[in-house]
N, C-alpha and C positions, 0 to 999 in steps of 0.2 A: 424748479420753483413753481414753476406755471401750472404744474401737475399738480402738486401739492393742493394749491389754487383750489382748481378745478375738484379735486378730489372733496376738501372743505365742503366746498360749495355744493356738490351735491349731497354730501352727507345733512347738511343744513336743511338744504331741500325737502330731502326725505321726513326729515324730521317737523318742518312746518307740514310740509302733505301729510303725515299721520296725525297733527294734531286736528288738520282742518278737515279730515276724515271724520274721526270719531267726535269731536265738538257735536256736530249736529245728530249723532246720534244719543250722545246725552242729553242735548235738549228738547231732543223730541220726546225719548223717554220718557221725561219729567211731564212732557205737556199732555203725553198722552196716559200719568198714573202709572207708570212705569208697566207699560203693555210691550216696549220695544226690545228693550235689554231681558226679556225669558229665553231660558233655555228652548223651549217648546215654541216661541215666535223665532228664533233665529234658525232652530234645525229647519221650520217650516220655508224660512225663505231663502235658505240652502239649497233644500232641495226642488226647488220653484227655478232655482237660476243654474242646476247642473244641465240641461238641455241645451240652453242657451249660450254656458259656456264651451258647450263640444263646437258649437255652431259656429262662435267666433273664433274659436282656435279656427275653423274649417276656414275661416275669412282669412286668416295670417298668411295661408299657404294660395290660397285663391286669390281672395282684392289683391293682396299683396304687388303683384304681377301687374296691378294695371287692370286688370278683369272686374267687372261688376255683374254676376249671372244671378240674376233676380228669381232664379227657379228654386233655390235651394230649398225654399221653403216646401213646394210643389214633390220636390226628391224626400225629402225628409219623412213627410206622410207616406208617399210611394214606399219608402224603406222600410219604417215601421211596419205595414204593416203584409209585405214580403217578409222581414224577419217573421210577427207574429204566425203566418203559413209555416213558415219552416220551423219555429218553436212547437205551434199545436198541432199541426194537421200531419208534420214528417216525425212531430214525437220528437224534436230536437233540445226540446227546453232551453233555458240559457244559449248555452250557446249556438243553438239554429237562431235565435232572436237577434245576437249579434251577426252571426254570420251571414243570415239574409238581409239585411239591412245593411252592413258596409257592401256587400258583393252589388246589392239594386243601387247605393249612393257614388261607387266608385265607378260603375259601367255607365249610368247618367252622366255623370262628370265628365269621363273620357269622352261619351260620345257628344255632348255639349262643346268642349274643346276643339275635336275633329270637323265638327260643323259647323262653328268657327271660324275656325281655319278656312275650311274649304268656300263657304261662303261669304267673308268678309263683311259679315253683318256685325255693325256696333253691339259688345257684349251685352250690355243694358236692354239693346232691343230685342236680340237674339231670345235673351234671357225671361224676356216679357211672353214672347211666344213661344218657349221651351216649358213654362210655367202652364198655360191655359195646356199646353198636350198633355203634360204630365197632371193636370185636376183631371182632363177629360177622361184619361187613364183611367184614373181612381174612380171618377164616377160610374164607369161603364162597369168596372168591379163591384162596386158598390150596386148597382142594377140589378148586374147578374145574379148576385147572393141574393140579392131580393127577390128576384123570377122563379129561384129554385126553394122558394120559403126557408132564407137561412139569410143571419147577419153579415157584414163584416168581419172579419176574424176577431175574435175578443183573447184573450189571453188567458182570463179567468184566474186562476190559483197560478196560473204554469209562468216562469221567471218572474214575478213580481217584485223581487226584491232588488233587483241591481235599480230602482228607482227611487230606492227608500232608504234612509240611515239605512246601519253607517255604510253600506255595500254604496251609495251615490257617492262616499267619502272617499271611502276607497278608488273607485273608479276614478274620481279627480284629480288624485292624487297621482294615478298612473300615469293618465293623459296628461296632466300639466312637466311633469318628469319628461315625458316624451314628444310633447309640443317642443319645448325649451329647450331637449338637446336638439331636435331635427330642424328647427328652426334656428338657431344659433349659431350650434355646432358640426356641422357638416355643412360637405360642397353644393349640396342639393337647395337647402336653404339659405344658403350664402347667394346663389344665383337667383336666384326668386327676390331674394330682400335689390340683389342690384338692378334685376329688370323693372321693378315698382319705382327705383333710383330713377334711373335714365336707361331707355332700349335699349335705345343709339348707343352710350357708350358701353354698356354690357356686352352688345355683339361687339365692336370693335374691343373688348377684355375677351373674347372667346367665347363667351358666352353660348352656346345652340340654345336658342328661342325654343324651337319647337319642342323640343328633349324638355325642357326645362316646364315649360308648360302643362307638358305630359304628369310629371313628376309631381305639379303643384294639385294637379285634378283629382293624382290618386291619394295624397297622402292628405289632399282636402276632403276626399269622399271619403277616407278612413274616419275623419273625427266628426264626419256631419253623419256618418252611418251610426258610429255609437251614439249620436244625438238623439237619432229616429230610436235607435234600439232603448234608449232611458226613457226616452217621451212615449214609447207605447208600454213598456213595464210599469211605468208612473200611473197613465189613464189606464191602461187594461185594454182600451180600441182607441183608436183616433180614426173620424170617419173623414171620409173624401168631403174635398169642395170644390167650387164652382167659382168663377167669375173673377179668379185675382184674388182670391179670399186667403191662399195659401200665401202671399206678399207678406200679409200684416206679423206671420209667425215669425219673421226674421228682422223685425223692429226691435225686439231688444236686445239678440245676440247685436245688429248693427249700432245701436246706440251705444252697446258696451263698447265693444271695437273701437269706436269713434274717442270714446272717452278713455280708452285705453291708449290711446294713439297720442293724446294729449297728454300724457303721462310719462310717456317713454323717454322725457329729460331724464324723469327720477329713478325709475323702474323699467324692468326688462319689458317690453309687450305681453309676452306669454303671461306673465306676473299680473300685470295689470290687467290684462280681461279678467282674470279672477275677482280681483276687486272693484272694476265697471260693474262686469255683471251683477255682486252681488249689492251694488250702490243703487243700480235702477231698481232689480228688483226690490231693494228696501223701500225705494219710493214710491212703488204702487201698494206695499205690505203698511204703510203709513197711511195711504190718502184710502185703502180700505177699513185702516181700524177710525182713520177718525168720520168716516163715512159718506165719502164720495165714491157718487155713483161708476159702476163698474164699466157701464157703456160711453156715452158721450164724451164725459168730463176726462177720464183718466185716459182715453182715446186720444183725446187732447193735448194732455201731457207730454202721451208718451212722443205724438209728433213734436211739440217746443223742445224735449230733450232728444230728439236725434236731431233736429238742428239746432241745437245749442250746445251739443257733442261735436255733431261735424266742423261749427265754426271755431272751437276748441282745438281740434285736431289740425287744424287749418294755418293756425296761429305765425309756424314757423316758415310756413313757405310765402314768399313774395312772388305776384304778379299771377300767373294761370296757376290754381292752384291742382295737384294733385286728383 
C-alpha cells in the first residue's frame, strides 16, 4: 500500500512540475508578443544549451563522487581545439574533431585524478590550479600560431554540422541514452552514485575508491570531450584564455546540474539536466530578447541562479551539506 502511496505521489509530482515548467513559459510568451514559443527561438536555445548539457552529464560521473575539479572548463577549450588539429590539419573531419577532443578531455581527467591522489590537494584547489596550467597551455598555443603568422585552428567548412540541428539532436539523444544507462544501470555508476552517498560506507560495501574514480574521470572526459567537440563545430574556433576566464564556461552546465539535482524526487538526473539546461538557457534567451545587457546584468543572474540551484539541491540533506 505504501507503494502505491509513494507511486501516486510521484506521478502527481511530475505532473505539478510539468505544469510549473511550462506556465512561465506561456507567460513569457505572451509578454514578450509571442517571441518565446517559435520554432526558430527554441531550435536556437537547443542548440546554445547542447554543450552545456555534455558538461553536466560529465558532472554526474565527476561531482558525483565527491570531486569538484574547477578545470573542466580550461580541458574543454584544450579539447576543442586539439580535436579541431586533428579534424583540419590530420584531414580527419568529424570524426578527428571528436576523437581529439575526448582522447585531450579523458587524459586531463586521468591525470587530474592521479594528481589528486598522489598529492592530497582539496579537489576545488587542485582544480583552480589545473585550470590557470591548462589556459597557460592554450595561450602559449595561441602565441605560437601567432609567431608563425597563422590563427588558432578554425574549423571553417570542415565538421560543422554536429553543432547545428538536427545532427545537435541527434547527438543528445545518443548521449542522454548513454548517460542514463551508464549512470543508472551498471556497476560502474552504481559505485560513483554510492561514493557521492557516503565514502566511508561504500569502502566498507567493497567498493575500490581508486578503480572507481578512475572510471568516473574517463567516462567524465567522454561526455565533457563531445562537449569541446559541439562547442568548437558550433563557433568554428574557440580561442584560449587567461586569468580564470575558462571558470565562468561551466556556470551553466553547473547551475543545470544543480537544478537537476533538485529535481531528482520527480525525475531521473540524466533526464533532468536536460531540462535544467534547457530552463537556464531559456532564461538568458528571455532577458536578451527583452533586452538586458549581455555583460553586467545577465552576469548577475546567472550567479543568483547557480545559488539559488545550489540551495535547491541542498534542500533534502540536513546539517553539513553535500
Amino acid at each position: 500500500m505504501t507503494n502505491k502511496n509513494e507511486s501516486k505521489n510521484q506521478i502527481f509530482g511530475r505532473i505539478r512540475l510539468a505544469i510549473l515548467l511550462i506556465i512561465p513559459y506561456i507567460v513569457l510568451n505572451m509578454a514578450t508578443g509571442g517571441k518565446i514559443l517559435t520554432v526558430n527561438n527554441l531550435s536556437s536555445v537547443f542548440t546554445s544549451s547542447v554543450t552545456a548539457m555534455f558538461m553536466s552529464w560529465c558532472f554526474c560521473f565527476l561531482f558525483t563522487t565527491g570531486i569538484t575539479d574547477l578545470s573542466v572548463g580550461a580541458i574543454l577549450i584544450l579539447a576543442g581545439n586539439v580535436g579541431g588539429i586533428f579534424a583540419v590539419n590530420f584531414k580527419l573531419g568529424t570524426f578527428g574533431l571528436l576523437l581529439g577532443s575526448i582522447l585531450t578531455s579523458v587524459l586531463l581527467l586521468l591525470l587530474n585524478t592521479v594528481l589528486r591522489h598522489l598529492t592530497k590537494i582539496p579537489s576545488w584547489i587542485f582544480g583552480l590550479g589545473a585550470a590557470m596550467v591548462y589556459e597557460a597551455i592554450g595561450m602559449y598555443y595561441g602565441s605560437y600560431m601567432i609567431s608563425k603568422g597563422r590563427q588558432v585552428v578554425s574549423l571553417g567548412n570542415t565538421a560543422r554540422h554536429i553543432g547545428r540541428m538536427p545532427w545537435n539532436l541527434v547527438i543528445v539523444i545518443v548521449g542522454f541514452i548513454a548517460a542514463y544507462l551508464l549512470f543508472n544501470k551498471t556497476s560502474v555508476g552504481y559505485n560513483i552514485r554510492a561514493l557521492g552517498s557516503n565514502r566511508k560506507v561504500a569502502e566498507m560495501m567493497g567498493v575500490n575508491v581508486q578503480k572507481t574514480m578512475i572510471y568516473s574521470a574517463i567516462l567524465g572526459g567522454i561526455f565533457l570531450g563531445i562537449a569541446g567537440a559541439v562547442n568548437e563545430s558550433y563557433a568554428s574556433r574557440v580561442m584560449p584564455v587567461t586569468g580564470l576566464s575558462s571558470v565562468a564556461l561551466i556556470f551553466t552546465a553547473l547551475a543545470g546540474f544543480l537544478l537537476a539535482s533538485s529535481l531528482g524526487k520527480y525525475i531521473n538526473l540524466t533526464l533532468a539536466i536536460v531540462i535544467g539546461i534547457f530552463i537556464i538557457t531559456s532564461l538568458f534567451n528571455v532577458l536578451t530578447i527583452v533586452g538586458v545587457p549581455s555583460g553586467t546584468w545577465q552576469q548577475t543572474v546567472m550567479g543568483l541562479t547557480v545559488i539559488i540551484s545550489g540551495i535547491a539541491s541542498q534542500r533534502k540533506y540536513k546539517g553539513v551539506v553535500k
